[in-house]
C-alpha positions in Angstrom: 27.9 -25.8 -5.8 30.2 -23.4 -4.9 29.5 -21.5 -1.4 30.8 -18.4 -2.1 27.3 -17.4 -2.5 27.0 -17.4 1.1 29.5 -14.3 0.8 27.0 -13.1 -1.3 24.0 -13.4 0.4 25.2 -12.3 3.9 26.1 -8.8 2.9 22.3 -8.1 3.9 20.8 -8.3 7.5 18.5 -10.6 5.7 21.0 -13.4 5.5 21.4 -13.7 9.5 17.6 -14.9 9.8 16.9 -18.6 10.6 13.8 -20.5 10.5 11.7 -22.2 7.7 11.4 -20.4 4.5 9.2 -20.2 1.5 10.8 -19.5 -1.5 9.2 -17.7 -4.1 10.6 -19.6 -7.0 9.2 -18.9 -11.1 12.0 -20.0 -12.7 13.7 -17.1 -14.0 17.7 -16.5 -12.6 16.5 -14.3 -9.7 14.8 -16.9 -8.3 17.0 -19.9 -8.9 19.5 -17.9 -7.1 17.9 -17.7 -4.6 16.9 -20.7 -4.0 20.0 -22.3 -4.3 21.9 -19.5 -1.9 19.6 -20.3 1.0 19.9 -24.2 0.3 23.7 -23.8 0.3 23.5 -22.4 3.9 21.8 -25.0 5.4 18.7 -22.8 5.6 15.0 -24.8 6.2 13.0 -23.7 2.8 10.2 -25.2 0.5 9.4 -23.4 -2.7 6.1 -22.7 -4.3 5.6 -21.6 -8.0 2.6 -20.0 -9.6 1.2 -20.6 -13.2 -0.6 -17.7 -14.4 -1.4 -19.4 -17.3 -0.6 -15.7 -19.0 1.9 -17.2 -21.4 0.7 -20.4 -23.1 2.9 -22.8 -23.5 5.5 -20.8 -21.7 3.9 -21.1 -18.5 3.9 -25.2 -18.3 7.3 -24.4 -19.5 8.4 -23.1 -16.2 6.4 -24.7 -14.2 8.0 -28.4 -15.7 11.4 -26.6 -15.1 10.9 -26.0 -11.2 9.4 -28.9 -11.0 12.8 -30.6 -12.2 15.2 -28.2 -10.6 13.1 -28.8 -7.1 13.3 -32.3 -7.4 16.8 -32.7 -8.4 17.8 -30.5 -5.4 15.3 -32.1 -3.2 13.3 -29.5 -2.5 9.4 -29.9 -1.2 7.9 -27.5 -4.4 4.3 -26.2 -3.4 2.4 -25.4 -6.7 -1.0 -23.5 -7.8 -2.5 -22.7 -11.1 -4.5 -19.1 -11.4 -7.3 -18.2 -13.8 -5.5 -14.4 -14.4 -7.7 -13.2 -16.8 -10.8 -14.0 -15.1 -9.4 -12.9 -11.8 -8.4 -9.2 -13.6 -12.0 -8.9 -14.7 -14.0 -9.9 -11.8 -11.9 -7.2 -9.8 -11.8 -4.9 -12.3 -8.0 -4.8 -12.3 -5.1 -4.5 -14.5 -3.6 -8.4 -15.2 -0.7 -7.4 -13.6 -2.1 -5.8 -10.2 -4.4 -9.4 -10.2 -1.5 -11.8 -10.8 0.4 -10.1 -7.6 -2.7 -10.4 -5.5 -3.1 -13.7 -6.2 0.5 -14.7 -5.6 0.8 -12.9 -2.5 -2.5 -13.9 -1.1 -1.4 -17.7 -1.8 2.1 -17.0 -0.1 0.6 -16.3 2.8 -1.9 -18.5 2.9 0.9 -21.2 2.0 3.3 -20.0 4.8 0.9 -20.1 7.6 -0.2 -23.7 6.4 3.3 -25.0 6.4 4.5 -22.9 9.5 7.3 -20.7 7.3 9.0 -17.8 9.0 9.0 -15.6 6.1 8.6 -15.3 2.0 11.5 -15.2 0.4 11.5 -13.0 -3.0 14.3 -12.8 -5.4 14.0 -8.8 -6.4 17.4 -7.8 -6.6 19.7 -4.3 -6.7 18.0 -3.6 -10.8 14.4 -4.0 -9.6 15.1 -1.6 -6.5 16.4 1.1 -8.7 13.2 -0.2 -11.5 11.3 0.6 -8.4 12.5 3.8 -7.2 12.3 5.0 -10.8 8.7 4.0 -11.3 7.2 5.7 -7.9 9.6 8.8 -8.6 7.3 9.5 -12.1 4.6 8.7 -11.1 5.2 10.7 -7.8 6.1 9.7 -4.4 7.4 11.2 -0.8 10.6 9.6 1.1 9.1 6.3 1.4 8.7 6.0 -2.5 12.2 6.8 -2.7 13.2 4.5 -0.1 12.2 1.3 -2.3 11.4 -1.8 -1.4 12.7 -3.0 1.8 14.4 -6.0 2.8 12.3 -6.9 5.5 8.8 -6.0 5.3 6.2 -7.8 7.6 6.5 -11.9 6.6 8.4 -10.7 3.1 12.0 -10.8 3.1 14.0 -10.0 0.5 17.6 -10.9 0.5 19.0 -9.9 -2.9 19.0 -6.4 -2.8 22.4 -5.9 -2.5 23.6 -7.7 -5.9 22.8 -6.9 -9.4 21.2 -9.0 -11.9 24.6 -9.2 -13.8 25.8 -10.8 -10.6 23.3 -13.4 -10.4 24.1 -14.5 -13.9 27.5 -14.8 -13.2 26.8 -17.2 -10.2 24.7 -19.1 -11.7 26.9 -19.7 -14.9 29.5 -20.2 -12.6 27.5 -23.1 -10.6 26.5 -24.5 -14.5 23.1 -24.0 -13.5 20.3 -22.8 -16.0 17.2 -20.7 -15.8 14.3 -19.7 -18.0 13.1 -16.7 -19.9 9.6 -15.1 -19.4 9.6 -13.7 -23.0 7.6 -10.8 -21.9 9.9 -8.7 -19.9 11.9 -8.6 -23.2 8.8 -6.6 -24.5 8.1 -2.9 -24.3 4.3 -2.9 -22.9 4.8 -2.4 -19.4 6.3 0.9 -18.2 8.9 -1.6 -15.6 9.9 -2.7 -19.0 10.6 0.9 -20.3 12.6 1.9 -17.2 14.5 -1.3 -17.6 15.0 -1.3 -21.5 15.4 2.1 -22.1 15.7 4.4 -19.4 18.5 2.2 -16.9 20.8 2.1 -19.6 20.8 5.7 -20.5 21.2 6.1 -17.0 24.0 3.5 -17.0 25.9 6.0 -20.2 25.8 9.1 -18.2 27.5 7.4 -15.4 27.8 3.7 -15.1 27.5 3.8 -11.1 24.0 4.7 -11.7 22.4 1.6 -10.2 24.6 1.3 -7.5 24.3 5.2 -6.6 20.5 5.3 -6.3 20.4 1.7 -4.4 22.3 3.4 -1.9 20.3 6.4 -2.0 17.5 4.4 -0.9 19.4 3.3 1.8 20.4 6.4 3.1 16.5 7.7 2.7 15.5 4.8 4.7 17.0 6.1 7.9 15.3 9.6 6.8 12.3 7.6 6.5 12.7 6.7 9.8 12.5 10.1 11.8 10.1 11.5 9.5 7.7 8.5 10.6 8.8 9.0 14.4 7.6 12.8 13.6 4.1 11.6 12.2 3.6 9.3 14.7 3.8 12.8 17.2 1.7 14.7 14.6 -0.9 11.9 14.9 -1.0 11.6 18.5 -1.5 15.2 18.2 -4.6 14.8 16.0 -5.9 12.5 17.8 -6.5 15.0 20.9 -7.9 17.6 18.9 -4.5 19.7 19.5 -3.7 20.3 15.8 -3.9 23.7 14.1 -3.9 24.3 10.4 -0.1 25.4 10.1 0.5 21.7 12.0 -0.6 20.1 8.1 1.8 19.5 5.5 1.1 17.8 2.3 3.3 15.1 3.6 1.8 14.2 6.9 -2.0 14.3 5.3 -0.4 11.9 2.6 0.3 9.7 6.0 -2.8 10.4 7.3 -5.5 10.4 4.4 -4.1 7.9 1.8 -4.6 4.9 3.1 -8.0 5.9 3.7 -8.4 6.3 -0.1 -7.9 9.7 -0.7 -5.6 10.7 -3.5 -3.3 13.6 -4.0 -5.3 15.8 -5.6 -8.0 15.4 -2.7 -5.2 16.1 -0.4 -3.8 18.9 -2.3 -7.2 20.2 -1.9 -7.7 19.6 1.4 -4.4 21.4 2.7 -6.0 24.5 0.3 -9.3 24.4 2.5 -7.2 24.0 6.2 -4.9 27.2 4.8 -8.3 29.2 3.0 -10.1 28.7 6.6 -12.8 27.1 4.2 -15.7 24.4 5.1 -15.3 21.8 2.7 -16.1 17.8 2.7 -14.5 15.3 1.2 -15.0 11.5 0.6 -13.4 8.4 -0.2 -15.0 5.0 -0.7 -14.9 4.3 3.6 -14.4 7.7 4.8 -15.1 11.8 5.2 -12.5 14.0 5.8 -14.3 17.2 6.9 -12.4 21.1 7.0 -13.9 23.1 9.0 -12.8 26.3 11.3 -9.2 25.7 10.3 -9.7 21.7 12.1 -9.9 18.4 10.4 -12.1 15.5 10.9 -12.4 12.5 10.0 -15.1 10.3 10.3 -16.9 6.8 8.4 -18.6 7.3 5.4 -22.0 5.6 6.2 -25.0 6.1 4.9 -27.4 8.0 7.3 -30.4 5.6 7.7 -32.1 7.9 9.8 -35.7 8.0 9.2 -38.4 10.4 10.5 -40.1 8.9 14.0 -43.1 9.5 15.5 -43.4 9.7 19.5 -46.6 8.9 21.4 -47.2 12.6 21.8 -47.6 13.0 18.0 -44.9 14.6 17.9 -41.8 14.0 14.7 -38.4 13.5 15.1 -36.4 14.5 12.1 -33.8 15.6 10.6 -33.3 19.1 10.3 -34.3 21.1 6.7 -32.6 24.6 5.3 -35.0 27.3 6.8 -35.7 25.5 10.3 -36.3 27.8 13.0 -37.2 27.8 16.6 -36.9 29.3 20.0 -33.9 27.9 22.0 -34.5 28.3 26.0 -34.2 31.6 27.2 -33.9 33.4 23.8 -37.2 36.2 23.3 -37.3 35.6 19.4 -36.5 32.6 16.9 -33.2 31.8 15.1 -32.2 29.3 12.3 -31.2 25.9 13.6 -28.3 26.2 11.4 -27.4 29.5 13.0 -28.0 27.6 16.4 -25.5 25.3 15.6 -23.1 27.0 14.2 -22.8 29.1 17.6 -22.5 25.6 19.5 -19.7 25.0 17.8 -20.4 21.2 16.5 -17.9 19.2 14.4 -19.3 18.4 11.1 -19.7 14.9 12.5 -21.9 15.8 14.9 -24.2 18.1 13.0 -24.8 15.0 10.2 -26.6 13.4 13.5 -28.7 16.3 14.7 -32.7 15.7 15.4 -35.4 18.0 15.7 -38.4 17.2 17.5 -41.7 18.8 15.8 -44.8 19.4 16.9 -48.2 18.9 14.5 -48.8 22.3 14.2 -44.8 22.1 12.5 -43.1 23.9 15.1 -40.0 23.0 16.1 -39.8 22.3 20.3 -36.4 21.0 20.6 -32.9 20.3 18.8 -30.5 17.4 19.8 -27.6 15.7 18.4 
């Protein structure tokens, strides 16, 4: 094998790291690449491979090939078969959203078991600008733009500085092979489009295109940077109630909200309420985002199991009902409750957990929260 891939490989920061590796190997050219880059440096790796069982025939197909290739090379192979289909419907998931949850689950899994440093994956310069070009339509801040990243938690990804014609050319160079997974020649998946259609008519207007928007990303990821360093003050900020409506921007609540599970439209809306001075509740699947009095809070969303109680006296704790009166302390007449608490100022939170105490003839003696 001819180490000028090590040429290659070393053009990222990714190709300094030592340690064991797991190499995320199907088959395909990125992948065999890959593997045999980091074996031609010396580096510790074992590979796994996933069968999806998605393609048939085609799937033993690849799996028998890595099976070969790691043996021939004398590389431990880890392997796993995967019950797609019945994964995607159990979860209620697209087959392609299931098969990476599965594989990436397993990689972990399989790293820590083995004691591996990191994942290898073989995405390469075309799949960051496939990637970029996928979050861009279907809309995306900085970080969407960034890409993927070479070093991302216990992922590393060392290729993203060489093109897929690159690749090809090694290998062909080395007289190594590779297989085809026949469905990224089809049109289903919108990846597909980007890469069938859409790359190459970027490629004719100027054929640069690639390498321009790869290092757009990079340059955005130092962008990135600061903007999170100026979140991270924003959400200290918030943190100690010392935000004001004109401290949100769309951006920073996309920080804030979505990976709570609120989507853009949601936040859209919620920036309208913070700007409109209006009370408004939202929900997600875990949480609340409440607007109220130009302030934000946020706050579980659990179900109230409150339920009334009665004390010795007789008397009923509840929750309080539109209409509720009674005399606060000192006051001649009666007001609403909700009128009470409005004038103590309480946070949405903190109303959702307000008690009265009634007596039996219904009259309301106290309010707590």
């Amino acid at each position: 094998m001819n180490n000028s891939a090590n040429k290659t490989i070393n053009t990222s920061p990714v190709g300094s790291l030592r340690g064991r590796l797991l190499v995320a190997l199907s088959g395909g050219a990125d992948s065999v690449y890959l593997l045999l880059s980091l074996l031609s440096q010396g580096i510790d790796i074992e590979a796994v491979h996933c069968n999806f069982h998605l393609r048939g025939k085609e799937s033993d197909r690849d799996e028998k090939f890595c099976r070969e290739l790691c043996q021939r090379k004398g590389i431990t192979l880890h392997t796993i078969d995967f019950n797609t289909k019945e994964f995607a419907k159990e979860q209620k998931i697209s087959i392609e959203l299931a098969a990476r949850r599965l594989r990436y689950d397993y990689f972990e899994q399989l790293r820590q078991e083995i004691g591996a440093d990191y994942i290898a994956v073989a995405h390469h310069k075309d799949d960051q600008v496939e990637t970029i070009i996928h979050n861009l339509v279907r809309g995306t801040g900085i970080k969407g733009l960034c890409g993927m990243q070479e070093i991302n938690s216990n992922i590393i990804r060392p290729l993203l500085n060489i093109t897929r014609k690159e690749i090809e050319e090694k290998l062909a160079e080395w007289g190594e092979t590779f297989v085809t997974d026949s469905t990224n020649l089809e049109d289903d998946a919108t990846r597909n489009k980007i890469r069938h259609h859409i790359i190459p008519l970027l490629k004719e207007l100027n054929p640069q295109a690639v390498e321009n928007i790869s290092r757009m990303a990079r340059h955005l990821s130092e962008t990135a940077e600061v903007e999170q360093q100026h979140y991270s003050t924003l959400l200290q900020r918030f943190e100690n109630d010392e935000l004001t409506a004109e401290d949100y921007t769309e951006g920073f609540l996309h920080h804030l909200l979505s990976p709570k599970g609120f989507n853009g439209t949601q936040i859209k809306n919620i920036l309208s309420a913070l700007n409109q001075s209006d009370t408004k509740m939202f929900l997600s699947k875990d949480f609340i985002v409440d607007v109220c009095r130009k302030r934000l809070y946020i706050s579980q969303n659990i179900p109230d199991t409150f339920k009334p109680q009665q004390l010795e006296s007789g008397n009923i704790l509840r929750r309080p009902k539109a209409g509720d009166r009674f005399r606060p302390k000192g006051f001649k007449g009666t007001k609403l409750v909700s009128d009470y608490l409005n004038e103590k100022h309480l946070t949405p939170v903190q109303k959702r957990n307000v008690v009265v105490e009634e007596d039996k003839d219904g009259r309301i003696l106290n309010v707590s929260w």
